[in-house]
TITI-231848 format. One record per residue (C-alpha): residue in one letter; x, y, z. Coordinates in steps of 0.5 Angstrom, whole numbers, padded with zeros to 4 digits, always signed. Each point is the difference from the previous one (the first is absolute). Layout:
BEGIN
aXYZ;...
***
This chain:
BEGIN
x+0015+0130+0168;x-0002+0001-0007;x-0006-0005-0004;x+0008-0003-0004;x+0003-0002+0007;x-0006-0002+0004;x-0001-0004-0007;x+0006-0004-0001;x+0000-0002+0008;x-0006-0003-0002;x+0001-0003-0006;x+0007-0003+0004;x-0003-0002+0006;x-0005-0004-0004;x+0004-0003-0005;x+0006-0001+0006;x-0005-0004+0005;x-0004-0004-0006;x+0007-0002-0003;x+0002-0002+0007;x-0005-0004+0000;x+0000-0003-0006;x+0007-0002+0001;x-0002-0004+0007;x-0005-0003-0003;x+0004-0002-0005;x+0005-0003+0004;x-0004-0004+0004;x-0005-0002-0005;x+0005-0002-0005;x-0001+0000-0008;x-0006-0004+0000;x-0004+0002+0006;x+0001+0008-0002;x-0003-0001-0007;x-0007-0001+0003;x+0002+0006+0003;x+0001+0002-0007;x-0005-0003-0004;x-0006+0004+0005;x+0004+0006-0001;x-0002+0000-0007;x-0007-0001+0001;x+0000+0005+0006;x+0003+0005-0005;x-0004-0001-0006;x-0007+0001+0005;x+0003+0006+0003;x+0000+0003-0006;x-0008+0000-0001;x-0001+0003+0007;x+0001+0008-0003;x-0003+0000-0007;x+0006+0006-0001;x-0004+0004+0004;x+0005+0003+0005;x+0004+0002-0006;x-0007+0004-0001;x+0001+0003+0006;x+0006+0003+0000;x+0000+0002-0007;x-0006+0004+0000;x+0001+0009+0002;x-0006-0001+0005;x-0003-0006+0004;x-0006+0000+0005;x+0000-0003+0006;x-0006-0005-0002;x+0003-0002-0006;x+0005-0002+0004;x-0005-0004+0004;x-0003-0002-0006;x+0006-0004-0003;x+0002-0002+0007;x-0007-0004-0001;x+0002-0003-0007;x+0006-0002+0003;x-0002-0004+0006;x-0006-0003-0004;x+0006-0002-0005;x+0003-0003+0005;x-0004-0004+0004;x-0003-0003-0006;x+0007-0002-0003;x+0002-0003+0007;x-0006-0004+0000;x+0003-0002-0008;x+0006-0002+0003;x-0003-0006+0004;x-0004-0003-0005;x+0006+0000-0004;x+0005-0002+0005;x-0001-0007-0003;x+0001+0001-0008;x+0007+0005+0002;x+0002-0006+0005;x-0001-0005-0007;x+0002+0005-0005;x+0008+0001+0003;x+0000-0009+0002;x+0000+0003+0007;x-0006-0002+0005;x+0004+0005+0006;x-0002+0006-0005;x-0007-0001+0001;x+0001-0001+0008;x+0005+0007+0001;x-0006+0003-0005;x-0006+0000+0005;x+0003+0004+0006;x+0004+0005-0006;x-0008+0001-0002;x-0002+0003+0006;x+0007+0006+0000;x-0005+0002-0007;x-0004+0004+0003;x+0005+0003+0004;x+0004+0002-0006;x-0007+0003-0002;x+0000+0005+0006;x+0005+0003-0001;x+0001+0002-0007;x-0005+0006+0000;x+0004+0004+0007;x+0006-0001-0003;x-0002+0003-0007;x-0003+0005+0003;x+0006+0002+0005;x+0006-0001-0006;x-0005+0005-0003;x+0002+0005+0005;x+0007-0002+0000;x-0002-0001+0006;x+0005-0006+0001;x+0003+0000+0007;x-0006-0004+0001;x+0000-0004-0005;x+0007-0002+0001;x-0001-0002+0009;x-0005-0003-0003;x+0004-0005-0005;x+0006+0000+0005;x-0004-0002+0007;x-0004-0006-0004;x+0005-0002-0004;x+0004-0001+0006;x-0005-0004+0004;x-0001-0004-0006;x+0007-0002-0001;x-0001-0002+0008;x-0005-0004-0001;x+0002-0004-0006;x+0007-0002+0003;x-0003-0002+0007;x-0005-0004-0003;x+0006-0004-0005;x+0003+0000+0006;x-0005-0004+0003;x-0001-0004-0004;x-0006+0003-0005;x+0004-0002-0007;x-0003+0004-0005;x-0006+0002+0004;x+0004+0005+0003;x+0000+0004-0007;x-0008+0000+0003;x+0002+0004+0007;x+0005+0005-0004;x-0006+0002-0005;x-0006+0001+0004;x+0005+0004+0006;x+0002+0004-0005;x-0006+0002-0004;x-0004+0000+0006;x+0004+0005+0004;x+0001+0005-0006;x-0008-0001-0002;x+0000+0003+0007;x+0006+0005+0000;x-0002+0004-0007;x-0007+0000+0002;x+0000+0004+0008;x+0005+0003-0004;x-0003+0003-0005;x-0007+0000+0003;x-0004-0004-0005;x-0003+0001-0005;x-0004-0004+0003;x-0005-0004-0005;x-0007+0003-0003;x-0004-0003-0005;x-0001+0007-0004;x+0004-0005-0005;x-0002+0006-0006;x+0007+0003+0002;x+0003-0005-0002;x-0001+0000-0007;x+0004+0006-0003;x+0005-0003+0003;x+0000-0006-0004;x+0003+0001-0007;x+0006+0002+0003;x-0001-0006+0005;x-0001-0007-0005;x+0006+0003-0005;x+0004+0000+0006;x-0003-0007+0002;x+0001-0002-0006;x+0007+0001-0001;x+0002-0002+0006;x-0004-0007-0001;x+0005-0001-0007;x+0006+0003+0004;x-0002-0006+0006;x+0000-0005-0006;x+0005+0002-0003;x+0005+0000+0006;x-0002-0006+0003;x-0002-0005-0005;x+0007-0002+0001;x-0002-0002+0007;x-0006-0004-0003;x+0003-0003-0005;x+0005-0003+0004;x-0003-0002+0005;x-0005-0004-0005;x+0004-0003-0004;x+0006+0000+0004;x-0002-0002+0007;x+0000+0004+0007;x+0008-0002+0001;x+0002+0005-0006;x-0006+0005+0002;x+0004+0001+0006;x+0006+0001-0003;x-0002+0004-0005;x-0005+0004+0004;x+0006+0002+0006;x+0004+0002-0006;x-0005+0005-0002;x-0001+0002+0007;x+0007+0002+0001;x+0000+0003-0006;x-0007+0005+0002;x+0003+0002+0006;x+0004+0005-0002;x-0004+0001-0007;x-0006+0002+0005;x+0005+0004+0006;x+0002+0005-0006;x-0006+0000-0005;x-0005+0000+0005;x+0002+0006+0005;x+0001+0004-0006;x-0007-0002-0003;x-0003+0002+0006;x+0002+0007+0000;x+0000+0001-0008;x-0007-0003-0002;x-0003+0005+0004;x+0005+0005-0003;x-0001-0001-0007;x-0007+0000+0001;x+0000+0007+0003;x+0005+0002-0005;x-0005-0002-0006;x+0000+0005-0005;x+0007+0003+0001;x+0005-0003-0004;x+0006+0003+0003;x-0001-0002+0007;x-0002-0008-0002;x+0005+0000-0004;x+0005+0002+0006;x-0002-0004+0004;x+0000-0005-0005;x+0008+0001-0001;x+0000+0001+0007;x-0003-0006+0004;x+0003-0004-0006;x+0008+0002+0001;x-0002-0002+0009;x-0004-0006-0002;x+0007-0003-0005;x+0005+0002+0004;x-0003-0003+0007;x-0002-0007-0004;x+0003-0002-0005;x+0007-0001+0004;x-0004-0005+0006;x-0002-0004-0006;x+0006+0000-0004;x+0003-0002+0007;x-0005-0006+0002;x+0001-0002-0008;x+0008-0001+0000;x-0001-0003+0009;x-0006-0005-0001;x+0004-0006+0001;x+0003+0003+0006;x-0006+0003+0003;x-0005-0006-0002;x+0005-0004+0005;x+0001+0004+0005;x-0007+0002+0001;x-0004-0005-0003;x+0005-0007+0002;x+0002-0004-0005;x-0007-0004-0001;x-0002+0007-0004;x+0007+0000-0005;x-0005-0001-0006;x-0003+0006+0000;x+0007+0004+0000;x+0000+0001-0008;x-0007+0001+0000;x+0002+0006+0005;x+0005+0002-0005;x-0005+0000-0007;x-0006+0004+0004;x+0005+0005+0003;x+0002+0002-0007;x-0006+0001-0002;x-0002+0003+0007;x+0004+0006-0002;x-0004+0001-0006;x-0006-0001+0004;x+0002+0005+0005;x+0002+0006-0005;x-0006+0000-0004;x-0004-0001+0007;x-0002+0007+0001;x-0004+0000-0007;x-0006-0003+0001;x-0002+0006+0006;x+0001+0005-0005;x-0005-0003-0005;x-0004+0000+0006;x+0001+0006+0003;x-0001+0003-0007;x-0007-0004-0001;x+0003-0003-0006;x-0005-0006+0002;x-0001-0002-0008;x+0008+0000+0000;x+0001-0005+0006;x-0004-0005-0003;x+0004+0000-0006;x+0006-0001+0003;x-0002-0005+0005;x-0004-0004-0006;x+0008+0000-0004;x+0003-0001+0005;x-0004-0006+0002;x+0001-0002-0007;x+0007+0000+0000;x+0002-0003+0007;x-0004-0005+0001;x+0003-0002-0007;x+0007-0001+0003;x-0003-0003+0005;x-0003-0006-0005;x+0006+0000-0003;x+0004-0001+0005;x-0004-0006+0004;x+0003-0004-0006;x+0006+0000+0004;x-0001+0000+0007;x+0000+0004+0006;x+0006+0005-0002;x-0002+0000-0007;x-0007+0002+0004;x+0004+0007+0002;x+0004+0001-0006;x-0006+0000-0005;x-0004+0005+0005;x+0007+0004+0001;x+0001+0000-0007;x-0006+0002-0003;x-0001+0005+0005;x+0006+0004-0003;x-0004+0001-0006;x-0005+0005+0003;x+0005+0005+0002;x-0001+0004-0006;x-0006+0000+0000;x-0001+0002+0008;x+0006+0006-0002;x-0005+0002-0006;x-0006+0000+0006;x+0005+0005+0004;x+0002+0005-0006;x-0007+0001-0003;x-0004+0001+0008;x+0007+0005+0002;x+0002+0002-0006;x+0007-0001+0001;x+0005-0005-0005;x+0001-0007+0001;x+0008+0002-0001;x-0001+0005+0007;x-0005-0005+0004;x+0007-0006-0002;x+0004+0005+0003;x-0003+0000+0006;x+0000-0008+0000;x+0006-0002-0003;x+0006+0003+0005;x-0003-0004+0005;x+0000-0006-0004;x+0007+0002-0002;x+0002+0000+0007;x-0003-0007+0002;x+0004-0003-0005;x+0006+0002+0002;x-0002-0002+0007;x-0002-0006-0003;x+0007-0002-0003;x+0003+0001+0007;x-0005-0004+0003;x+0003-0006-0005;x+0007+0002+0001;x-0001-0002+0007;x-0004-0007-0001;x+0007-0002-0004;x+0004-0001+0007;x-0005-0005+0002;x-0002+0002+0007;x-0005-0003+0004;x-0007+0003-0002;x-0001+0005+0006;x+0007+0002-0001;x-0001+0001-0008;x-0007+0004+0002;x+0002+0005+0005;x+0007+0001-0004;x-0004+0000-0007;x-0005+0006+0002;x+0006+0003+0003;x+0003-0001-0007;x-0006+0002-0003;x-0001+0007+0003;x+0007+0003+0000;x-0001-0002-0008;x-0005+0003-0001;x+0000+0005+0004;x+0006+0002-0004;x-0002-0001-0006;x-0006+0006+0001;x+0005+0005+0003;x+0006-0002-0006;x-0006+0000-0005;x-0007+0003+0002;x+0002+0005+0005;x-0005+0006-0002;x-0005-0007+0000;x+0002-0001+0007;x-0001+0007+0003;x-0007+0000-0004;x-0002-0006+0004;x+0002+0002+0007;x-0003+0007-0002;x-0007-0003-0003;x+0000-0005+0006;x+0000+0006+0005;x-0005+0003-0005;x-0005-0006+0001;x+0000+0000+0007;x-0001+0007+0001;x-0006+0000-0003;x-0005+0000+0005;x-0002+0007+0001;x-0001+0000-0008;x-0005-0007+0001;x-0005+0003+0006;x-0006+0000-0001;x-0002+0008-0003;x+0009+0001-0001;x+0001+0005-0007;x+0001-0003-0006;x+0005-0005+0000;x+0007+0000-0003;x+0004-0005-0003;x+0004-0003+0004;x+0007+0003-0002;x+0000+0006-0006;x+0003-0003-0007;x-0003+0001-0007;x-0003-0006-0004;
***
């Protein structure tokens, strides 16, 4: 199979099985019990985050990377990672204190030791991703995310409580450390850590952008499980997940493949530009009409998957969708600025865009828990001309044709979207309106492409065979790659 397909399996097995867990979790556990799970969360993602230093970005991006470099950045990462492991149980106590929770600080000492397990595995995966190789990256994140699931769940059932989050973590990333490295064989560490060195201008900017990129998406989550307690945390936080589910299936699956693509494509701006046109028009059409679908059926699908304990993160789960949409359209731009080593760029926007969310996010703690999600949606719209001029100026192309390659299937949602809330008007139960409501949506908006956006249509089914069929042009030693399908800028 192709590097797409066996990339789309991965992120959908991955994200299927941690979703699957979260919901067991969250139903056995309860609001309450859950934002302990929620609140570790936040710190274990925030110390994940200093475990690469932007080095794996590094790895892929360059033309040429020895084997001793590689081992070289292994030794960095595993270094990081034990120290920060140990960071993480001498803080255990003040996180516990910080979010009014003392079950924090105990659920964070056995997540510390799943640290140096995550540090493992970064440099293997870099390097596979790198080759395109990513067969094995993908049975990889499939076989460990299934056994961790398993591992949750089965601890919550027998009583673990939120450590049961403990049992799915360490699975999962133990198992993957081990799959990606027999995989790739190594890099193994070595200690000619000079090697290191021309990889670092490029690393810290990425570091640095995605440490604001960090803070600028989950200040929302510190905040209120500061200010507003673990309960609302919880709510909030499984109304963030459901709405990164498909924000992640779509951009991440696409981005595995064009941040080496773009990278490869560096210095030609015809094929950037075609696969910016393309993987754009794949990344709209497959995203934007989940979560316009999640956003009209939240109240029907948080009672029928989460019960009626969870009924008040139903307009949480609408607000973030909305904005999950923005989120996953302009989801792609961040690898092109990577792939095309525009690290000084990247550091711009995420410093803007920093600014800019976090500021709604202040805004709107003045008024609770949803107004939490409609300040961070809210300001979030404002960045989209400034992400559609980072796109126009690295491609070439003009905003009014990047739009185009966006707004048929926002369009098209919309009309699913009508049809949706048409069919809540009968006042079914919630599974009925739910299944009858997608079925609503899909002919709706289905109709709307074929009666509006025909020649849209048949450029997205023809891009979307484009994509898969690209594994000949992405082999190690393949000729110079084409755009994914043949259009002027």
């Amino acid at each position: 199979m192709s590097g797409v397909r066996w990339s789309l399996s991965a992120v959908l097995a991955r994200q299927g099985f941690q979703m699957v867990c979260a919901v067991v979790l969250a139903r056995i556990l309860g609001p309450e019990s859950y934002g302990i799970i929620s609140a570790a969360t936040v710190y274990t993602t925030f110390a994940a985050l200093f475990l690469d230093q932007g080095l794996s970005s590094a790895l892929i991006q360059r033309p040429e990377v020895s084997r001793r470099a590689a081992g070289a950045t292994a030794t960095v990462n595993l270094l990081f990672s034990v120290l920060i492991g140990a960071v993480t149980v001498v803080l255990a106590p003040w996180a516990g204190a910080f979010f009014h929770a003392p079950g924090v600080a105990a659920l964070l000492l056995p997540l510390a030791v799943a640290i140096p397990l995550k540090g493992l595995a970064i440099t293997p995966r870099a390097m596979l991703s790198r080759e395109l190789l990513l067969r094995q990256v993908a049975r990889a994140d499939i076989v460990a995310a299934a056994a961790g699931a398993t591992a949750g769940i089965t601890a919550a059932l027998l009583g673990a409580g939120y450590f049961a989050l403990a049992y799915q973590v360490i699975t999962t990333d133990l198992l993957t450390s081990v799959l990606l490295i027999v995989a790739s064989r190594g890099p193994w560490p070595n200690f000619h850590l000079g090697e290191v060195r021309p990889l670092l201008a490029f690393s810290l900017s990425v570091f640095f952008t995605d440490f604001l990129a960090y803070f600028s998406r989950n200040v929302d989550n510190i905040l209120v499980g500061r200010f507003l307690g673990v309960l609302p945390l919880s709510l909030y936080s499984m109304a963030y997940r459901i709405m990164v589910v498909p924000v992640q299936l779509v951009g991440q699956t696409v981005n595995r493949i064009m941040f080496p693509a773009f990278s490869r494509a560096a210095g030609d701006m015809a094929v950037v530009a075609g696969h910016l046109l393309s993987a754009s028009r794949v990344v709209a059409m497959l995203a934007a009409p989940p979560m316009a679908y999640v956003a009209c059926a939240a109240p029907e699908l948080v009672h029928v998957v989460l019960g009626d304990a969870w009924a008040p993160a139903a307009p949480i789960v609408t607000v973030l969708a909305i904005g999950g949409i923005r989120e996953t359209l302009f989801y792609i731009t961040p690898s092109l600025m990577k792939g095309l080593g525009k690290g000084r760029l990247i550091v711009r926007y995420e410093i803007l865009a920093a600014i800019v969310q976090v500021g709604g996010i202040v805004v709107g703690l003045q008024f609770g828990l949803l107004g939490v999600a409609v300040g961070l949606v809210g300001f979030g719209f404002l960045l989209v001309p400034v992400l559609l001029a980072i796109q126009s100026r690295l491609s070439g192309l003009r905003i009014r044709k990047l739009l185009g390659a966006l707004l048929p299937a926002v369009h098209s949602s919309l009309w699913g979207a009508a049809a949706y809330l048409a069919v809540r008007l009968l006042g079914w139960p919630a599974p009925a309106t739910a299944a009858a409501g997608l079925l609503a949506f899909v002919l709706a908006g289905t109709a709307a492409l074929i009666l509006f956006h025909r020649r849209h249509l048949k450029l997205f089914l023809s891009q979307s065979k484009a994509l898969v069929a690209r594994q000949d042009a992405q082999q190690p030693g393949a000729a110079k790659e084409e755009p994914l399908v043949k259009e002027q800028p």
